[in-house]
C-alpha positions as CSV (number, residue, x, y, z in Angstrom):
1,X,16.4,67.5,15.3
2,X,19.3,67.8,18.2
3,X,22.8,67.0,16.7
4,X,24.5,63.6,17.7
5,X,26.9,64.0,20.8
6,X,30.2,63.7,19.1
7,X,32.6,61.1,21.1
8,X,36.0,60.6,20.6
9,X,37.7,56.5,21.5
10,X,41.6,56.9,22.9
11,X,42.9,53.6,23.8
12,X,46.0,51.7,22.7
13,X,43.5,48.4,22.1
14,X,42.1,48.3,18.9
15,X,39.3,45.4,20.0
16,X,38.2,47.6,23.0
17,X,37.9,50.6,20.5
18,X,36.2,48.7,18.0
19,X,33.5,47.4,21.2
20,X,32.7,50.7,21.9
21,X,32.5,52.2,18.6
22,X,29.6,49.4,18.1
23,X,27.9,50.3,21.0
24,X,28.1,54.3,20.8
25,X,27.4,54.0,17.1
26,X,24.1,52.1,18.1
27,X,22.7,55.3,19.3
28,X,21.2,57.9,17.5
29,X,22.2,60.4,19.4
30,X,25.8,59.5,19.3
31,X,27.8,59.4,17.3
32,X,32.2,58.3,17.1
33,X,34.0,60.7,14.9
34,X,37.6,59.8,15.9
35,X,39.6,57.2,17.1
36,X,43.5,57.4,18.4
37,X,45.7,55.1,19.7
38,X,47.8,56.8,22.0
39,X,47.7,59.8,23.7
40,X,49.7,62.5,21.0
41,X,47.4,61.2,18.2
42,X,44.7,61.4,20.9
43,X,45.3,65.3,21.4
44,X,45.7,65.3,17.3
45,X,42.3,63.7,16.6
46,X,40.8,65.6,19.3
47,X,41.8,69.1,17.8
48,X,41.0,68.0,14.3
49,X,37.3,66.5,14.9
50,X,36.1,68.7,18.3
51,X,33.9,66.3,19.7
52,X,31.8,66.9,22.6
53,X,33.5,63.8,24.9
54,X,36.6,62.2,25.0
55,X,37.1,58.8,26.4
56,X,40.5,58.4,27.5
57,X,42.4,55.4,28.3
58,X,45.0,56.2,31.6
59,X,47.6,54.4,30.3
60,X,48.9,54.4,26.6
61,X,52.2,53.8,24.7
62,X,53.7,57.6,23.7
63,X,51.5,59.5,25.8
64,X,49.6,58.6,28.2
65,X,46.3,59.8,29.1
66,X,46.8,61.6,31.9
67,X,49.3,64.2,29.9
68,X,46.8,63.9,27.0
69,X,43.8,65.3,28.9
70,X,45.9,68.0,30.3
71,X,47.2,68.9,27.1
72,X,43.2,69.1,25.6
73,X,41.8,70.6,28.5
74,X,44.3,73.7,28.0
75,X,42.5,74.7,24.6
76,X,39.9,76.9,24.5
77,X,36.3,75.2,24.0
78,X,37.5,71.9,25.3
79,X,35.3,68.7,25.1
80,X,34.7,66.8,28.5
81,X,37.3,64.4,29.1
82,X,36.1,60.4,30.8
83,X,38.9,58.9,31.4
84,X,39.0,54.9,31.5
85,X,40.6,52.7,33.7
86,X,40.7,48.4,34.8
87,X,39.8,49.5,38.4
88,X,38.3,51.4,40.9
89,X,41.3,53.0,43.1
90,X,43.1,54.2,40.4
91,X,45.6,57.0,41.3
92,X,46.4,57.7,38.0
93,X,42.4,58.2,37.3
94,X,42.1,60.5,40.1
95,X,45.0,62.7,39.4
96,X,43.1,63.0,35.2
97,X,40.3,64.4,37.0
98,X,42.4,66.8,39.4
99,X,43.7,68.2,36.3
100,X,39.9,68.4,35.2
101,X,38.5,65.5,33.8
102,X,35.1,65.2,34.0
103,X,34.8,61.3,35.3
104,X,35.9,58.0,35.5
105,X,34.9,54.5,33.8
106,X,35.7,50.9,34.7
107,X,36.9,49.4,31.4
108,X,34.4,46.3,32.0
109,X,31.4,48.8,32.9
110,X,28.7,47.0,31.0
111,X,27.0,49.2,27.8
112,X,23.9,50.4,29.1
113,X,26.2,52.1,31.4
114,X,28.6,53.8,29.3
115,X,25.9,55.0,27.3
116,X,24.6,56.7,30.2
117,X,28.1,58.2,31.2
118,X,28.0,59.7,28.2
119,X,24.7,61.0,28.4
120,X,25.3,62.0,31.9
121,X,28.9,63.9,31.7
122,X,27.3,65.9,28.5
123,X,24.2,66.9,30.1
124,X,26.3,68.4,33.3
125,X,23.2,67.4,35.4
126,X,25.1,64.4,37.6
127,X,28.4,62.8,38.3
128,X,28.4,59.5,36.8
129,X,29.6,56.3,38.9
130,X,29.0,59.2,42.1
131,X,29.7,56.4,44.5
132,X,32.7,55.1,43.0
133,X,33.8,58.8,42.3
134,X,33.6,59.6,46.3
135,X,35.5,56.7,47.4
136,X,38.2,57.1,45.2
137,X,38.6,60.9,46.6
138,X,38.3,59.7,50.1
139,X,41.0,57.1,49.7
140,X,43.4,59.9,47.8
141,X,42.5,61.7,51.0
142,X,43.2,59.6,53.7
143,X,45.1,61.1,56.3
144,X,46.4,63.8,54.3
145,X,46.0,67.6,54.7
146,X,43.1,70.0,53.8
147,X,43.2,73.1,51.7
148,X,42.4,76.3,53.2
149,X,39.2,77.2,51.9
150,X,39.7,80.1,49.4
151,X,37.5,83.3,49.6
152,X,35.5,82.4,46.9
153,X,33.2,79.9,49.0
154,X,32.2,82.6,51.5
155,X,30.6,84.3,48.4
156,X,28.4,81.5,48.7
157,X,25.0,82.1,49.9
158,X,23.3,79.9,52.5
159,X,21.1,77.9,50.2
160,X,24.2,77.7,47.3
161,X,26.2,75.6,50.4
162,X,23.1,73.7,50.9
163,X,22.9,72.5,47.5
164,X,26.9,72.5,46.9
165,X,26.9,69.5,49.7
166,X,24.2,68.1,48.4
167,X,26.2,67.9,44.9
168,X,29.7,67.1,46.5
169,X,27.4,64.3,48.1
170,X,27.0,63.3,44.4
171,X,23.1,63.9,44.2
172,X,21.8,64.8,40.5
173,X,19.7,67.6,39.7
174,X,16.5,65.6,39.6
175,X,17.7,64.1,43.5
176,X,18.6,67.2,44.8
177,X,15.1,68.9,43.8
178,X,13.3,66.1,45.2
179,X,15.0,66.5,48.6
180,X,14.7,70.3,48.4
181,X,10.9,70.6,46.6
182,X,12.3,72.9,43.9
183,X,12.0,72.4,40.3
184,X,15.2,71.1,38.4
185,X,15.4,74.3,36.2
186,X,16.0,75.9,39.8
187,X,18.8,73.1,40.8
188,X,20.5,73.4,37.5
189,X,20.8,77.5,38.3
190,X,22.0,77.1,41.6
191,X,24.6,74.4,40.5
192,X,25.6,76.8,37.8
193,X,26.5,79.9,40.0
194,X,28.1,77.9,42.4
195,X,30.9,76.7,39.8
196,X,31.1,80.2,38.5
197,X,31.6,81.2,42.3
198,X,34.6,78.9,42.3
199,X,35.9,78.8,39.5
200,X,35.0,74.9,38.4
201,X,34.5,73.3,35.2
202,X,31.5,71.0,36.2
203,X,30.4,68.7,39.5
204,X,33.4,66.2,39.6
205,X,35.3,69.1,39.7
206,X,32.6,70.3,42.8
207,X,33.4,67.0,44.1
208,X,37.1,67.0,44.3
209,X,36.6,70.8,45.7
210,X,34.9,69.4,48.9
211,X,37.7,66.7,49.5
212,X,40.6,69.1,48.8
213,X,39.1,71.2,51.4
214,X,37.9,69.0,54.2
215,X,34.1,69.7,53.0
216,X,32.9,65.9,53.3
């Protein structure tokens, strides 16, 4: 039998905790080991429990969760980090997942899809709210400057860029294999060298990659 996928609640609201405790502990294949209240106890809880996914409120008392997933995301073996935020254009949001976490969440996203965030973010295989995720880069990026591409991308072969827009586009594995006819085993290898190419942690990352660099 498949171990649970271990989560991990930060938030300074004990009845938001407590709501999605209920609904990741309704799962059987998750499962809350830890719960913090601000962002130092977060990093605390974190490094005593390892859990596979953090959810992690922006803005906490102490520290807040923008310093918290930097500070996890520096250890070695790292869970993913989702942070959580009360609406969609949220600087602070898009600045955690510059400093690598792996997704955002609307605090009044309805269960069925936070149990699929979860799912998503662990499997690697999508970016979750992709939409939401892309508008929020394009509005960081409005009228501001591009990166210049690094090296690294020219390693890319020709099909690699095909499927690395197709991914910055925030197509899933199962999308991008429809649109290309190849199986998803063949997706999910593709997508893998191309964040070993350049040096990325998983898609979001991809994602903010293409916007940095004038790519979409």
């Amino acid at each position: 039998m498949t171990s649970p996928i271990r989560v991990v609640l930060v938030d300074d609201q004990a009845l938001f905790r407590a709501g999605i405790r209920m609904v990741l502990d309704s799962q059987p294949d998750l499962e809350v080991v830890g719960e913090a209240s601000d962002g130092r106890e977060g990093v605390e809880v974190v490094r005593a429990t390892r859990p596979d996914i953090v959810l992690m409120d922006v803005r906490m008392p102490v520290m807040d969760g923008l310093t918290a997933t930097a500070e996890i995301l520096r250890d070695t073996g790292a869970p993913r980090v989702v942070v959580l935020t009360t609406f969609d254009l949220d600087e602070a949001a898009a600045r955690a997942i510059q400093h690598g976490a792996s997704g955002f969440l609307l605090k009044d996203s309805d269960p069925e899809f936070l149990l699929s965030a979860v799912r998503t973010v662990h499997a690697g295989s999508a970016v979750i709210a992709a939409q939401a995720t892309r508008d929020l880069f394009a509005h960081i990026a409005q009228g501001g400057a591009t990166d210049p591409l690094p090296p690294s991308y020219a390693a890319l072969t020709d099909r690699e860029r095909e499927i690395f827009a197709l991914a910055a586009a925030g197509l899933s594995n199962a999308e991008i294999a429809a649109r290309e006819f190849l199986s998803e085993a063949t997706v999910k290898t593709h997508v893998s060298r191309i964040l070993a190419k350049l040096a990325l942690r998983d898609r979001v990352q991809l994602v903010v990659f293409a916007y940095r660099h004038g790519l979409v």
